[in-house]
Structures are given as C-alpha cells and as structure tokens.
PyMOL Python script that loads the backbone (N, CA, C, O; Angstrom):
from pymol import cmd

cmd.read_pdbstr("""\
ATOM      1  N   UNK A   1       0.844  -1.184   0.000  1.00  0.00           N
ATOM      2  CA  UNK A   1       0.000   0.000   0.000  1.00  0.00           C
ATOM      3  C   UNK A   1       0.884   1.240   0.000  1.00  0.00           C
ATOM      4  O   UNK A   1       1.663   1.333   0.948  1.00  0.00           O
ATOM      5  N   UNK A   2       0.884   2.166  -0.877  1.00  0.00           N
ATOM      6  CA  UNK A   2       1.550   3.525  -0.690  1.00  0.00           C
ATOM      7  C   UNK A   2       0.529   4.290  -0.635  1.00  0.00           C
ATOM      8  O   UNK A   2      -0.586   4.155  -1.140  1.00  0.00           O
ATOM      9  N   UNK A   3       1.238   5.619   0.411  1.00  0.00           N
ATOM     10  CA  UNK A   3       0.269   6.424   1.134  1.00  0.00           C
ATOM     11  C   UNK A   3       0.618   7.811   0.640  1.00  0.00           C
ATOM     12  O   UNK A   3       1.712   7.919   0.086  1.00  0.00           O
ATOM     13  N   UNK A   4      -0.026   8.728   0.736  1.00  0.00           N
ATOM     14  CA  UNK A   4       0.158  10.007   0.386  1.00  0.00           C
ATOM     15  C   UNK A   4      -0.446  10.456   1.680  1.00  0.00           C
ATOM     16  O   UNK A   4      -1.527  10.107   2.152  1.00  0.00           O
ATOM     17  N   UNK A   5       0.584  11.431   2.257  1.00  0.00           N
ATOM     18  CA  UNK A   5      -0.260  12.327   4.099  1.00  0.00           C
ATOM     19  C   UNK A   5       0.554  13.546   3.800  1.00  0.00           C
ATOM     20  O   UNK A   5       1.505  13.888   3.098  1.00  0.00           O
ATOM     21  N   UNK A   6      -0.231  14.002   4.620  1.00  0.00           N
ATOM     22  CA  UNK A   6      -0.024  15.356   5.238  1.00  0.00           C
ATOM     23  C   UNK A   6       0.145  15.302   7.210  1.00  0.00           C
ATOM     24  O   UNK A   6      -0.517  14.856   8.147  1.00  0.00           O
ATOM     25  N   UNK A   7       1.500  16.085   7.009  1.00  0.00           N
ATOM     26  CA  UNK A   7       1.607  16.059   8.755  1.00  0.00           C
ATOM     27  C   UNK A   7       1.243  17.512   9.338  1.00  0.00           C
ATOM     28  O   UNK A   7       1.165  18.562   8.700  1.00  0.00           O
ATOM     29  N   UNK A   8       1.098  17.365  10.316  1.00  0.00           N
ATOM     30  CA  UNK A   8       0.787  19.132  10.897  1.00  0.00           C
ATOM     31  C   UNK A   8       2.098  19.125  12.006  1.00  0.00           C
ATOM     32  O   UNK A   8       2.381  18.324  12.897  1.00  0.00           O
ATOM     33  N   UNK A   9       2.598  20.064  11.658  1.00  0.00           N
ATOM     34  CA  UNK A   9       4.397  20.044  12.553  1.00  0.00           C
ATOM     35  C   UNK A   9       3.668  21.252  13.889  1.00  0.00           C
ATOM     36  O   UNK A   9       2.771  22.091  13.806  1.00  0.00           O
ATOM     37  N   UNK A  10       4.473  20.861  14.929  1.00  0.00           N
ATOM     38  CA  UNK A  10       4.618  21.319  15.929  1.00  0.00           C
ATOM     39  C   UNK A  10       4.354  23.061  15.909  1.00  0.00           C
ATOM     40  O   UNK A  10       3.765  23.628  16.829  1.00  0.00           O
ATOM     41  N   UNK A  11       4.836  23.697  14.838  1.00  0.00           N
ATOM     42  CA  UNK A  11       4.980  25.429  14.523  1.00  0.00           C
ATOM     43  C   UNK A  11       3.461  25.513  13.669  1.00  0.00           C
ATOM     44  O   UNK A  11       3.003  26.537  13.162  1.00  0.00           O
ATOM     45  N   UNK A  12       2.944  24.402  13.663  1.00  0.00           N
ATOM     46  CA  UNK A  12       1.669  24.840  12.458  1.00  0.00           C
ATOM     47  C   UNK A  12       1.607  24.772  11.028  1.00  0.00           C
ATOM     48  O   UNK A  12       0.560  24.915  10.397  1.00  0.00           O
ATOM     49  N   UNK A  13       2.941  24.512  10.419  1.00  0.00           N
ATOM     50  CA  UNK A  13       3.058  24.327   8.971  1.00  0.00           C
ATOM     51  C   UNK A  13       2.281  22.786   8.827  1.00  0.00           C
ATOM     52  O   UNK A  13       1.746  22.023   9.631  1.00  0.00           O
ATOM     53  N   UNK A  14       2.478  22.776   7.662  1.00  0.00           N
ATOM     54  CA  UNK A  14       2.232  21.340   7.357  1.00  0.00           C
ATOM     55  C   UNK A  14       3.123  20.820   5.929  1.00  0.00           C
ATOM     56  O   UNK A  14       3.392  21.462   4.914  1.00  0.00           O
ATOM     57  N   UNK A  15       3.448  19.418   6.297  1.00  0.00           N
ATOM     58  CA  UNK A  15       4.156  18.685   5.272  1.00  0.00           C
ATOM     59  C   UNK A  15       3.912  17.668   4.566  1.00  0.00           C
ATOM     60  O   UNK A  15       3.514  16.708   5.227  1.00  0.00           O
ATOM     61  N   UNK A  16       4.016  17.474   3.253  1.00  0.00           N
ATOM     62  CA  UNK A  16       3.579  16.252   2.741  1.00  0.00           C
ATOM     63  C   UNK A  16       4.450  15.501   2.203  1.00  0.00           C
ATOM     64  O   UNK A  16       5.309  15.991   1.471  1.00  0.00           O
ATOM     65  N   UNK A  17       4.393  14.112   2.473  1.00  0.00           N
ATOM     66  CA  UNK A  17       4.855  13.202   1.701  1.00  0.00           C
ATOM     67  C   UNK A  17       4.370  11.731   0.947  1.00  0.00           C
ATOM     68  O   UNK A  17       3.291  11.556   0.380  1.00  0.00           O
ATOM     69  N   UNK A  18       5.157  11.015   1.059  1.00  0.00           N
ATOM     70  CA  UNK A  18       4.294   9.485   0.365  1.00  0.00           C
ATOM     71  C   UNK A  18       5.478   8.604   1.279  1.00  0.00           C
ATOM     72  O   UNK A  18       6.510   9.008   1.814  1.00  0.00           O
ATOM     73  N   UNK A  19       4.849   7.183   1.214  1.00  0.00           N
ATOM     74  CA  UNK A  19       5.493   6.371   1.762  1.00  0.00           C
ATOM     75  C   UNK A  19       4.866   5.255   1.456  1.00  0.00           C
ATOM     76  O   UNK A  19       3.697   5.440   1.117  1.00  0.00           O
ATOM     77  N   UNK A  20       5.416   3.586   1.453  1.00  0.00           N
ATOM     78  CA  UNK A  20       4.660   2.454   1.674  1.00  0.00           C
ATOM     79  C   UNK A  20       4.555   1.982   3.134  1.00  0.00           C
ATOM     80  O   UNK A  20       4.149   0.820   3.152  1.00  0.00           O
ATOM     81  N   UNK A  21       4.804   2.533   4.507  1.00  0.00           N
ATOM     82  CA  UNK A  21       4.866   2.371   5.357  1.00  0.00           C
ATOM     83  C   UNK A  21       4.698   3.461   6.242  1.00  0.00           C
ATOM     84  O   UNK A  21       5.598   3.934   6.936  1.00  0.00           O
ATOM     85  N   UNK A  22       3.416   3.884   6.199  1.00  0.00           N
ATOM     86  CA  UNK A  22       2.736   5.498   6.998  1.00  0.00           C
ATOM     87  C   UNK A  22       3.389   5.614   8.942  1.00  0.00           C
ATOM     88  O   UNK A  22       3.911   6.567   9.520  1.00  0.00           O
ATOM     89  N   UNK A  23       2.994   3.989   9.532  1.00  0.00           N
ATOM     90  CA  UNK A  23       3.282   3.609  10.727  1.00  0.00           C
ATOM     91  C   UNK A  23       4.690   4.196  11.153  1.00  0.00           C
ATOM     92  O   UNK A  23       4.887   5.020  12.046  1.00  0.00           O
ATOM     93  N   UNK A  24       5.974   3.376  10.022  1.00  0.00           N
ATOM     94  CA  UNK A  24       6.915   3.737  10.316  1.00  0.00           C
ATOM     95  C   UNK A  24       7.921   4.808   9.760  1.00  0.00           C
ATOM     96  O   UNK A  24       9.069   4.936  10.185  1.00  0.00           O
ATOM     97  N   UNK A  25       7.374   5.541   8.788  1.00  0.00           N
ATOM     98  CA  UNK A  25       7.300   6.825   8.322  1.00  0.00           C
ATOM     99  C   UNK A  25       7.301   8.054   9.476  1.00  0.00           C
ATOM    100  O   UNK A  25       8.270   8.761   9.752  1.00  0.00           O
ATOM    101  N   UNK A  26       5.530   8.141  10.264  1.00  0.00           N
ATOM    102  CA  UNK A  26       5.485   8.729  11.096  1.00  0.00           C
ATOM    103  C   UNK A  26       6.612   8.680  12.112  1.00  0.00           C
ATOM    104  O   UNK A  26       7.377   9.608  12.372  1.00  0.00           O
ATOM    105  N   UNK A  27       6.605   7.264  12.740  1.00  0.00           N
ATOM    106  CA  UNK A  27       7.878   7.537  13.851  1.00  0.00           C
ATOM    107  C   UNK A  27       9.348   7.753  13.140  1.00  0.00           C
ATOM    108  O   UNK A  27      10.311   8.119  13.815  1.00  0.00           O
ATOM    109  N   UNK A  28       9.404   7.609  12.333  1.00  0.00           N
ATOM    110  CA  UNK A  28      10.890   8.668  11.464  1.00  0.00           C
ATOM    111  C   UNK A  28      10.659   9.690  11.728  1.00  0.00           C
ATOM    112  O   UNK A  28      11.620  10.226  12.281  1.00  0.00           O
ATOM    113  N   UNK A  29       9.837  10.301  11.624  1.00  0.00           N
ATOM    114  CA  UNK A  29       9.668  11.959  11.825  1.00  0.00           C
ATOM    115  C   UNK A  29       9.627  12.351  12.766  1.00  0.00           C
ATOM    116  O   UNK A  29      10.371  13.288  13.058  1.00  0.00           O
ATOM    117  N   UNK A  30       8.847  11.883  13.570  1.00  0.00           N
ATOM    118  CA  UNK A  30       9.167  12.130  15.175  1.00  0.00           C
ATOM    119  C   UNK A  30      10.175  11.786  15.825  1.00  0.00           C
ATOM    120  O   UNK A  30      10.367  12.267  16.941  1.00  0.00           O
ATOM    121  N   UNK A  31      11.026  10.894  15.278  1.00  0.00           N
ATOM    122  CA  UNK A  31      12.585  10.405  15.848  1.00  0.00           C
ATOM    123  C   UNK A  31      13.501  11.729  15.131  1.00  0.00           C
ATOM    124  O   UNK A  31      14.583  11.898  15.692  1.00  0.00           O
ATOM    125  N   UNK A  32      13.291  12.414  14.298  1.00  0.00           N
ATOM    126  CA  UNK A  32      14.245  13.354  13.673  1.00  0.00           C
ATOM    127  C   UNK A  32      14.708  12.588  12.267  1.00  0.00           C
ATOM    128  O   UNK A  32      15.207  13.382  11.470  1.00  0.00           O
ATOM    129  N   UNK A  33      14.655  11.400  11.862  1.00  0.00           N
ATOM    130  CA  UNK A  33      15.379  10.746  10.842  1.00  0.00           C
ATOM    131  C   UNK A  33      14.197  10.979   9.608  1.00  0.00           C
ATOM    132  O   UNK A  33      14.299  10.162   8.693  1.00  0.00           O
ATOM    133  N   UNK A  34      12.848  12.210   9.435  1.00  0.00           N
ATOM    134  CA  UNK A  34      12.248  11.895   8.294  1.00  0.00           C
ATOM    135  C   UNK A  34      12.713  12.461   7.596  1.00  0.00           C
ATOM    136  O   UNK A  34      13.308  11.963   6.641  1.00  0.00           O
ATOM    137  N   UNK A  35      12.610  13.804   7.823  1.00  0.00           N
ATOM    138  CA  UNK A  35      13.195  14.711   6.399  1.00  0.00           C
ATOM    139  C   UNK A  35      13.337  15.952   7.359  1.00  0.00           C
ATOM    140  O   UNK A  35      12.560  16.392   8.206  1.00  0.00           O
ATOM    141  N   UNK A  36      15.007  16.515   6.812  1.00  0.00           N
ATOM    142  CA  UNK A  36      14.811  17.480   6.875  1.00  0.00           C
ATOM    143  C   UNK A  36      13.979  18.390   7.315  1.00  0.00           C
ATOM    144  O   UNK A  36      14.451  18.787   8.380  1.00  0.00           O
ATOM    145  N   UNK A  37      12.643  19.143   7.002  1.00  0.00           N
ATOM    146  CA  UNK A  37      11.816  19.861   7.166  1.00  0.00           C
ATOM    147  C   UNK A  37      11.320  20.134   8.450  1.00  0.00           C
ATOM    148  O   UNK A  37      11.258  21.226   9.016  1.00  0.00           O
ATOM    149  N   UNK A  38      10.732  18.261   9.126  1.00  0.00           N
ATOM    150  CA  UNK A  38      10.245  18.046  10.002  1.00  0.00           C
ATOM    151  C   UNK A  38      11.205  17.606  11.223  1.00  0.00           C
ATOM    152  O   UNK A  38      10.694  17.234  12.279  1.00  0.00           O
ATOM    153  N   UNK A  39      12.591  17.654  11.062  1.00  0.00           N
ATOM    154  CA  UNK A  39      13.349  17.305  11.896  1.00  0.00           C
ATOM    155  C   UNK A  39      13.106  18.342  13.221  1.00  0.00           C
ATOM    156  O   UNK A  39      12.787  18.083  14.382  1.00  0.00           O
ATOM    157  N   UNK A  40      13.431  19.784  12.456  1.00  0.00           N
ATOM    158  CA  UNK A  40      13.532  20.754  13.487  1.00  0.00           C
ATOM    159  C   UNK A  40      11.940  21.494  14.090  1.00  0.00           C
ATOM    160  O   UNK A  40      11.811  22.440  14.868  1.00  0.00           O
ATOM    161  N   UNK A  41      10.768  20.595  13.345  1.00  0.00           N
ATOM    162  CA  UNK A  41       9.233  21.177  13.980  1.00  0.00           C
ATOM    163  C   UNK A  41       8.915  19.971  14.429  1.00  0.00           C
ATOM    164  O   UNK A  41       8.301  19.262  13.632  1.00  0.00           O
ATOM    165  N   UNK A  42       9.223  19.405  15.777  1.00  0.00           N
ATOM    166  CA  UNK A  42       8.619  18.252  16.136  1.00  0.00           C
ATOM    167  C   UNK A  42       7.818  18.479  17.433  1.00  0.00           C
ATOM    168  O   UNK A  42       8.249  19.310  18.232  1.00  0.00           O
ATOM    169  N   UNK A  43       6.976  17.977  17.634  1.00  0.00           N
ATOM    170  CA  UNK A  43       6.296  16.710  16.976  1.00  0.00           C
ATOM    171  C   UNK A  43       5.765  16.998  15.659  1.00  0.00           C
ATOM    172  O   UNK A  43       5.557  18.141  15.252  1.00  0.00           O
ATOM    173  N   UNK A  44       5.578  16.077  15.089  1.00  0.00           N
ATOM    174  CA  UNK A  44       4.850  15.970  13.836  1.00  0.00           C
ATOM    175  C   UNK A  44       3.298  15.223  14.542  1.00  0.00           C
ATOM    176  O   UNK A  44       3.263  14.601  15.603  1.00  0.00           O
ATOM    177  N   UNK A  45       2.125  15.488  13.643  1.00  0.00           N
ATOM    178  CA  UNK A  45       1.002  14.419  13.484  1.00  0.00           C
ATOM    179  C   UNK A  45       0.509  14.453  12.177  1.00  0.00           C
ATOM    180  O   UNK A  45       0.307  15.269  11.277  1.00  0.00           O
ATOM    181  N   UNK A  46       0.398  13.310  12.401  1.00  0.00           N
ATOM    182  CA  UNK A  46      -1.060  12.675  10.846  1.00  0.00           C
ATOM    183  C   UNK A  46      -2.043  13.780  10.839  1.00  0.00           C
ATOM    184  O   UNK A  46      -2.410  14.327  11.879  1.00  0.00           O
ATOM    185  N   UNK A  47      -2.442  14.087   9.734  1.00  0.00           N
ATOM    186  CA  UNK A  47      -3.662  15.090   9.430  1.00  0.00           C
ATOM    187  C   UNK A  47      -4.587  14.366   8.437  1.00  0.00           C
ATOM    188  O   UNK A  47      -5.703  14.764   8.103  1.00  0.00           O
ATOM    189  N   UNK A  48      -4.056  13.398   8.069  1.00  0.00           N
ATOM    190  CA  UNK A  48      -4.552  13.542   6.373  1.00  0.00           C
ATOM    191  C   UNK A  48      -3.897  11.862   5.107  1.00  0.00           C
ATOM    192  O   UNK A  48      -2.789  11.660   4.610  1.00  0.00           O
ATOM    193  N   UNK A  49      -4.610  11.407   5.063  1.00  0.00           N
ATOM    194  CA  UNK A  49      -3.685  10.448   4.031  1.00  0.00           C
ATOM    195  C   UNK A  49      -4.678   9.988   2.826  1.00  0.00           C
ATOM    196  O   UNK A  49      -5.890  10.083   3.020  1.00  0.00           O
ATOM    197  N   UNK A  50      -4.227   9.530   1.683  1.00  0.00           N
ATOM    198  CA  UNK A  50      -5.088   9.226   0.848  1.00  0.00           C
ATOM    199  C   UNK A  50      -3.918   7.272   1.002  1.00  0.00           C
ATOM    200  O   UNK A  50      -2.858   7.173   1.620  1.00  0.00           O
ATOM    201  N   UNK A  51      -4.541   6.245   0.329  1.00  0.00           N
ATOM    202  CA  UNK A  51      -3.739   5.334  -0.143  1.00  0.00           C
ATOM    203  C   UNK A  51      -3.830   4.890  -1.659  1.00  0.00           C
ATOM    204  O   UNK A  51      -4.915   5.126  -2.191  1.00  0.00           O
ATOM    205  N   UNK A  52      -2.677   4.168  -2.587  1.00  0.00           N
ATOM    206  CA  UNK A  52      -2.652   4.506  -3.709  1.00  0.00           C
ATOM    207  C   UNK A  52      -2.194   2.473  -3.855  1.00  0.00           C
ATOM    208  O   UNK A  52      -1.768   1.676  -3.020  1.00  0.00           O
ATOM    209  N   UNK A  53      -2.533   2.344  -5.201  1.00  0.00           N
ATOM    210  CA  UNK A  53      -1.871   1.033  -5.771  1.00  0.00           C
ATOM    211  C   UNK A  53      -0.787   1.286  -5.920  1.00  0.00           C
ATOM    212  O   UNK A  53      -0.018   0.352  -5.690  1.00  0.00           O
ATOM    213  N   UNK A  54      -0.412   2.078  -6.183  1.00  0.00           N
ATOM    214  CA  UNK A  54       1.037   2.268  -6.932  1.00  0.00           C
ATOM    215  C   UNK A  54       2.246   3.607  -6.384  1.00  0.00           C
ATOM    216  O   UNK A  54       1.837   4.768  -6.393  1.00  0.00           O
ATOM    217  N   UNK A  55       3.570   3.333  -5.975  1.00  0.00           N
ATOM    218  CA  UNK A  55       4.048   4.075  -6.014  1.00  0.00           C
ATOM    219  C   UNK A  55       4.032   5.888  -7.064  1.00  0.00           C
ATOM    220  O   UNK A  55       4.206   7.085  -6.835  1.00  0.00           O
ATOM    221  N   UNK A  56       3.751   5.109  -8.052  1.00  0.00           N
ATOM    222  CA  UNK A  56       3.799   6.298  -8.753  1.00  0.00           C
ATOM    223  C   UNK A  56       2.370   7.452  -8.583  1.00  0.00           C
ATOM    224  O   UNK A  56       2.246   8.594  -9.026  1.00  0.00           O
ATOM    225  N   UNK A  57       1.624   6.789  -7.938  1.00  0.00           N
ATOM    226  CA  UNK A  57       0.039   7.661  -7.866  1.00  0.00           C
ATOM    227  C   UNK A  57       0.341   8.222  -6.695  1.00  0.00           C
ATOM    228  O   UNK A  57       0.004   9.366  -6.388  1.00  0.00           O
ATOM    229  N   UNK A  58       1.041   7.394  -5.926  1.00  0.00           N
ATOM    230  CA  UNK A  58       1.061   8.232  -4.566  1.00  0.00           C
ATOM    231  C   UNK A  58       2.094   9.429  -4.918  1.00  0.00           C
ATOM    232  O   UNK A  58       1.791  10.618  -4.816  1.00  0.00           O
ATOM    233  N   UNK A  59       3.021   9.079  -5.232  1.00  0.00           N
ATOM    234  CA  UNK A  59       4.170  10.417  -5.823  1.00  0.00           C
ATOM    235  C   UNK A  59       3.419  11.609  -6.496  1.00  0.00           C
ATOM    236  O   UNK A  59       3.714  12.777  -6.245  1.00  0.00           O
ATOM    237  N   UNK A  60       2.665  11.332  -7.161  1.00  0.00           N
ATOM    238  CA  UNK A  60       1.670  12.175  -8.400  1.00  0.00           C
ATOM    239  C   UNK A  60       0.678  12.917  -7.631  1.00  0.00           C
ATOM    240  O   UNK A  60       0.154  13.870  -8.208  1.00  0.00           O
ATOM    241  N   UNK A  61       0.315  12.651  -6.407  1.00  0.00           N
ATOM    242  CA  UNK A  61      -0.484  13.166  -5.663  1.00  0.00           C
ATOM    243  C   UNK A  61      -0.100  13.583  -4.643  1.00  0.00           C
ATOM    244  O   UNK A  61      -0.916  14.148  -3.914  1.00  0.00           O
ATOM    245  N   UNK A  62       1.225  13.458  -4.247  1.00  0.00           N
ATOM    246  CA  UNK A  62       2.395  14.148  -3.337  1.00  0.00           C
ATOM    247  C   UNK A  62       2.246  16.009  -4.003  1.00  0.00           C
ATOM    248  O   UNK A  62       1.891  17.121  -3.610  1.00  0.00           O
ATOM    249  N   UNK A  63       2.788  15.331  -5.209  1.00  0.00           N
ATOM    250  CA  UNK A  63       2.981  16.554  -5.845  1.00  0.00           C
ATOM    251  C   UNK A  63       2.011  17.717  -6.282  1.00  0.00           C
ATOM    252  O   UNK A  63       2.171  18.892  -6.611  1.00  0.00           O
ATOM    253  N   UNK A  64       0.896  16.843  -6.136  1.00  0.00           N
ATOM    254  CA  UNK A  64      -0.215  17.907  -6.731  1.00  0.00           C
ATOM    255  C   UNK A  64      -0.635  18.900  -5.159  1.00  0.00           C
ATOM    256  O   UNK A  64      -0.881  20.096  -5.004  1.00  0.00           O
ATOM    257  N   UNK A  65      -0.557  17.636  -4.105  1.00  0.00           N
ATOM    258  CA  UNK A  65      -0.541  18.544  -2.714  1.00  0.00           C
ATOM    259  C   UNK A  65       0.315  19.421  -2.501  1.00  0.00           C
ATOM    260  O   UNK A  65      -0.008  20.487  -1.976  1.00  0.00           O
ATOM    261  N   UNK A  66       1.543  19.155  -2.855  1.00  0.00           N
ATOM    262  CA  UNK A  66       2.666  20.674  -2.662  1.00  0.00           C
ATOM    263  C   UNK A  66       2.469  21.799  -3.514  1.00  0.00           C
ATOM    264  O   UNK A  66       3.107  22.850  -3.441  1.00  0.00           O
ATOM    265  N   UNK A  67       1.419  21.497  -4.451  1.00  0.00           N
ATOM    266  CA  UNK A  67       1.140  22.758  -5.654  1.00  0.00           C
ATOM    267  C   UNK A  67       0.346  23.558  -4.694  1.00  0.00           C
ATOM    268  O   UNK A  67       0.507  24.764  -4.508  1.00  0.00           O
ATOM    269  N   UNK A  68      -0.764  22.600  -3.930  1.00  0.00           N
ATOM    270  CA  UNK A  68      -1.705  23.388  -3.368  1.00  0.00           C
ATOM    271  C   UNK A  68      -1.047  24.828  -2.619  1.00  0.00           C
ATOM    272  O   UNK A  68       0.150  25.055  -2.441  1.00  0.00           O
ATOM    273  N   UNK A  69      -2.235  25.732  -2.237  1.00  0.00           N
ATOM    274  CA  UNK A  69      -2.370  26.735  -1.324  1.00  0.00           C
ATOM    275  C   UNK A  69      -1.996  26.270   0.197  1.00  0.00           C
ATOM    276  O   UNK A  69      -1.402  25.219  -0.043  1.00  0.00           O
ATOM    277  N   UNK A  70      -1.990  26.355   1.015  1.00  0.00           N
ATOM    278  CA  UNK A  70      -2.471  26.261   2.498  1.00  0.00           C
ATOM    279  C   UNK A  70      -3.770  25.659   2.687  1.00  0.00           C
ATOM    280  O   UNK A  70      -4.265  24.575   2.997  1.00  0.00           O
ATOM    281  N   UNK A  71      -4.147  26.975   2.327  1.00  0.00           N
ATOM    282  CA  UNK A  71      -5.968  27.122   2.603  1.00  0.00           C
ATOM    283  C   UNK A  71      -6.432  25.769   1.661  1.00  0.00           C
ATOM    284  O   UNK A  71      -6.836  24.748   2.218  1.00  0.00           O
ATOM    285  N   UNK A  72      -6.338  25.863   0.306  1.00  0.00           N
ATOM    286  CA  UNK A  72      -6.542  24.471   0.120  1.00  0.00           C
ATOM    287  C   UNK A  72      -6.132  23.015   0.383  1.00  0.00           C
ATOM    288  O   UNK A  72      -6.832  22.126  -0.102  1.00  0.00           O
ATOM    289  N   UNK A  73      -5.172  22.739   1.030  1.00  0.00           N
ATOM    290  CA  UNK A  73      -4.442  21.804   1.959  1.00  0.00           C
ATOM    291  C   UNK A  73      -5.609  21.860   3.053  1.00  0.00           C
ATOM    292  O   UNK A  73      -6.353  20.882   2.992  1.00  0.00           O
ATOM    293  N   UNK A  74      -5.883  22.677   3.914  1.00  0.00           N
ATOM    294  CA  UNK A  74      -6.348  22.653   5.067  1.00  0.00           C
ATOM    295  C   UNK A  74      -7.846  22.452   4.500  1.00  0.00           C
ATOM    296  O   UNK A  74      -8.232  21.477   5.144  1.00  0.00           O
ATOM    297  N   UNK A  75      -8.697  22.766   3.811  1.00  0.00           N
ATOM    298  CA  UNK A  75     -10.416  22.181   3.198  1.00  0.00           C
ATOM    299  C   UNK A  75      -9.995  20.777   3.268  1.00  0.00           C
ATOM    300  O   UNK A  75     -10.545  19.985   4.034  1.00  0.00           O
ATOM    301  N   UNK A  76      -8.767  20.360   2.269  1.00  0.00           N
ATOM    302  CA  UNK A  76      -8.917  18.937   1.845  1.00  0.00           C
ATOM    303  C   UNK A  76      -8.992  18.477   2.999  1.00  0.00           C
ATOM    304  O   UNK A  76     -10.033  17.881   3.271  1.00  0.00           O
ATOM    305  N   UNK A  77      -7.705  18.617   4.288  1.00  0.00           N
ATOM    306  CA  UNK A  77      -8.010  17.516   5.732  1.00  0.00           C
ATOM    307  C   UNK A  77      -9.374  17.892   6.391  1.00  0.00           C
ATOM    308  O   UNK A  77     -10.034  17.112   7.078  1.00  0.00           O
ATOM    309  N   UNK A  78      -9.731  19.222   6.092  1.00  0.00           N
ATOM    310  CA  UNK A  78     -11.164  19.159   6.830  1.00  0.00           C
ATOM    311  C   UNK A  78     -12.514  17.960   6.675  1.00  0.00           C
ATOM    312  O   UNK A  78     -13.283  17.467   7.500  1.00  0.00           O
ATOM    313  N   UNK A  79     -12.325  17.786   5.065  1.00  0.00           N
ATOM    314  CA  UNK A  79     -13.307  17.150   4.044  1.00  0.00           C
ATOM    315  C   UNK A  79     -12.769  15.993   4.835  1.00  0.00           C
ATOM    316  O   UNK A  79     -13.500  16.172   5.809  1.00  0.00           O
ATOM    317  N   UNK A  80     -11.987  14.847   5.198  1.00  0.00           N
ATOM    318  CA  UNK A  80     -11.823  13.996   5.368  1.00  0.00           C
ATOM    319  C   UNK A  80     -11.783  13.673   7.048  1.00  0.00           C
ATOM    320  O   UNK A  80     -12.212  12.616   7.509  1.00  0.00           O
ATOM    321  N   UNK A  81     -11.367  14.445   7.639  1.00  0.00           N
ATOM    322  CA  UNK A  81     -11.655  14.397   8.973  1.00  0.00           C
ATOM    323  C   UNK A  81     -11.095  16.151  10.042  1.00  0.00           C
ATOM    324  O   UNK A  81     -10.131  16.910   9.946  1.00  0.00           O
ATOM    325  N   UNK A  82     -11.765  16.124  10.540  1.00  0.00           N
ATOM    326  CA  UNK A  82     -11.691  17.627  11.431  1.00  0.00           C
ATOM    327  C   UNK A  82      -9.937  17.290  11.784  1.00  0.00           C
ATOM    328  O   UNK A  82      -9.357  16.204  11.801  1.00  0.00           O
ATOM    329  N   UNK A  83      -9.503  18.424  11.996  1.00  0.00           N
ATOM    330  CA  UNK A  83      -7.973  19.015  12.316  1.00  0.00           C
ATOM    331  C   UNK A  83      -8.290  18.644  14.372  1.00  0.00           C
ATOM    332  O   UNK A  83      -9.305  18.960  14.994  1.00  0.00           O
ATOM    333  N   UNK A  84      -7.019  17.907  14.949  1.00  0.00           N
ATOM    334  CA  UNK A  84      -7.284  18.137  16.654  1.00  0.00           C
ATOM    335  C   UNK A  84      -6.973  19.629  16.756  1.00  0.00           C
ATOM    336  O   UNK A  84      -7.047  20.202  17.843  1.00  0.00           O
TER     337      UNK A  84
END
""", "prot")
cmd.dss("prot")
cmd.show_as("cartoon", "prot")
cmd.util.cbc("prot")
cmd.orient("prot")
C-alpha cells in the first residue's frame, strides 16, 4: 500500500509526503530521521492520508498537494476528517 499524508508540525506548517509504510514513516519523523523539514518542527502528526496502488500515484499526488495553497491543503483535511 503507498500512502500520500499530510503532517501538521509542531509550529503549524504542514508537510507532505508518500510512503509504503505510513506507521513507520510517522515515527521517522518524530525520531528526527524523516526529512529534513520536520526534523527541526517536532512533533509531527497525521492530518490527512489518501492510499494509492502504486508508487507512482502516490508520488503524483504528493505533488499535486505541494502545488496546493495552504488554505486548500487545510479544506482537503477538513473534508476527510476535522484538524485536533
């Protein structure tokens, strides 16, 4: 299964990536070993994930989320489940 999420970092930004392993993805990020970005806004949380057949859909939809706005980032996790 590959996943496409969105995290909500500790400062309020939010980050997206893909992975075939969301479980141990997340605790990368919260250990400091995910990326860059989220090393130095931790904690990280789940906001948001779609799942894909294929590596490449999840990548393709990585990318279309980093095109987004904010504001449209933040409708999409609303539409799928309320923000804590």
């Amino acid at each position: 299964m590959n996943v496409t999420y969105i995290l909500k970092c500790s400062d309020g930004t939010l980050y997206t990536g893909w992975t075939n392993d969301i479980e141990k993805r997340l605790k990368a990020h919260n250990e400091g070993k995910g990326a860059k970005y989220t090393k130095s806004r931790r904690p990280v949380k789940l906001v948001y994930f779609e799942t894909f057949e294929t590596r490449q859909e999840a990548m393709k939809r990585e990318a279309a989320i980093k095109r987004m706005k904010k504001e449209d980032k933040l409708r999409l996790i609303l539409q799928k489940r309320p923000l804590p």
